[in-house]
C-alpha positions as CSV (number, residue, x, y, z in Angstrom):
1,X,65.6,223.2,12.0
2,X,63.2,221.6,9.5
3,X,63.3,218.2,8.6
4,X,62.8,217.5,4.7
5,X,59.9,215.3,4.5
6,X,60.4,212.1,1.2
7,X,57.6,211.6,-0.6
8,X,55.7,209.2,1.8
9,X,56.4,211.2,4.9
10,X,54.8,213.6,3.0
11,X,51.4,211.6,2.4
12,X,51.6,210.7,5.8
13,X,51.4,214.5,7.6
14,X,48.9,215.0,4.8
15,X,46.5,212.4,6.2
16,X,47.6,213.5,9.8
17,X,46.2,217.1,8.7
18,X,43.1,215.9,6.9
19,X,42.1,214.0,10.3
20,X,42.6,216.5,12.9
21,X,45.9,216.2,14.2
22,X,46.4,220.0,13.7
23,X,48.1,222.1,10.8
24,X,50.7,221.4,8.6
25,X,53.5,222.7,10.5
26,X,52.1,220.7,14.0
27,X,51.5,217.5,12.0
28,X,54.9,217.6,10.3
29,X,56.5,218.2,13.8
30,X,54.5,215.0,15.2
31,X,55.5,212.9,12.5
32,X,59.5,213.9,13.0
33,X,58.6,212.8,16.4
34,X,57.6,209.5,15.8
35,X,59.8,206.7,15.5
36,X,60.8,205.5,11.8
37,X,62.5,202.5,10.5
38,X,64.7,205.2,8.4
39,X,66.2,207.7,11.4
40,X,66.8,204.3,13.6
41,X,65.2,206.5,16.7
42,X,62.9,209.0,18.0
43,X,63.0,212.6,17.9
44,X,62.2,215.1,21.2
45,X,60.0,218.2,21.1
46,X,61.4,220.4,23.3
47,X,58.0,223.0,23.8
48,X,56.6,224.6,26.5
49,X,53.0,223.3,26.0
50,X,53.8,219.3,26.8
51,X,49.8,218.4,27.0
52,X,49.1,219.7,23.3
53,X,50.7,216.5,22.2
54,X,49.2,212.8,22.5
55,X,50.5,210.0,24.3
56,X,53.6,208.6,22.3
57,X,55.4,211.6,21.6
58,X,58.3,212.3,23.9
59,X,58.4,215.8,24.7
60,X,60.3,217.6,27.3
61,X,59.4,221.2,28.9
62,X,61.4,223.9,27.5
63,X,61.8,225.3,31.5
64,X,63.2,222.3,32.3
65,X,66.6,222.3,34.8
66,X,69.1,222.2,32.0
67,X,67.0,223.5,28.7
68,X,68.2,226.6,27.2
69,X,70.6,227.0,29.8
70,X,67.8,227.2,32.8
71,X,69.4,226.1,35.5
């Protein structure tokens, strides 16, 4: 699932991309993962590469007991 991005989100993975944070698809998935004023929480990235990400962003292994039906 893709999360629509408004028109500041927008500027905001922009800037994330023009400073290194990654591509446009990585930056977009960081800033979903963030906390924002508008969703009320935080978002988890569920990926099987947890040290790609920096400190802040709650991720959780994909091989995890209980992901994906890994038991």
């Amino acid at each position: 699932m893709v999360d629509p991005l408004h028109q500041t989100a927008a500027a905001t993975v922009g800037a994330m991309v023009r400073d290194g944070w990654g591509g446009p698809d990585v930056c977009h998935t960081l800033y979903v993962a963030t906390p924002h004023v508008e969703t009320g929480g935080m978002s988890i990235i569920l990926t099987g590469r947890k040290g790609d990400y920096p400190p802040g962003i709650l991720t959780v292994d994909i091989d995890s007991p209980g992901m994906l039906g890994f038991h």
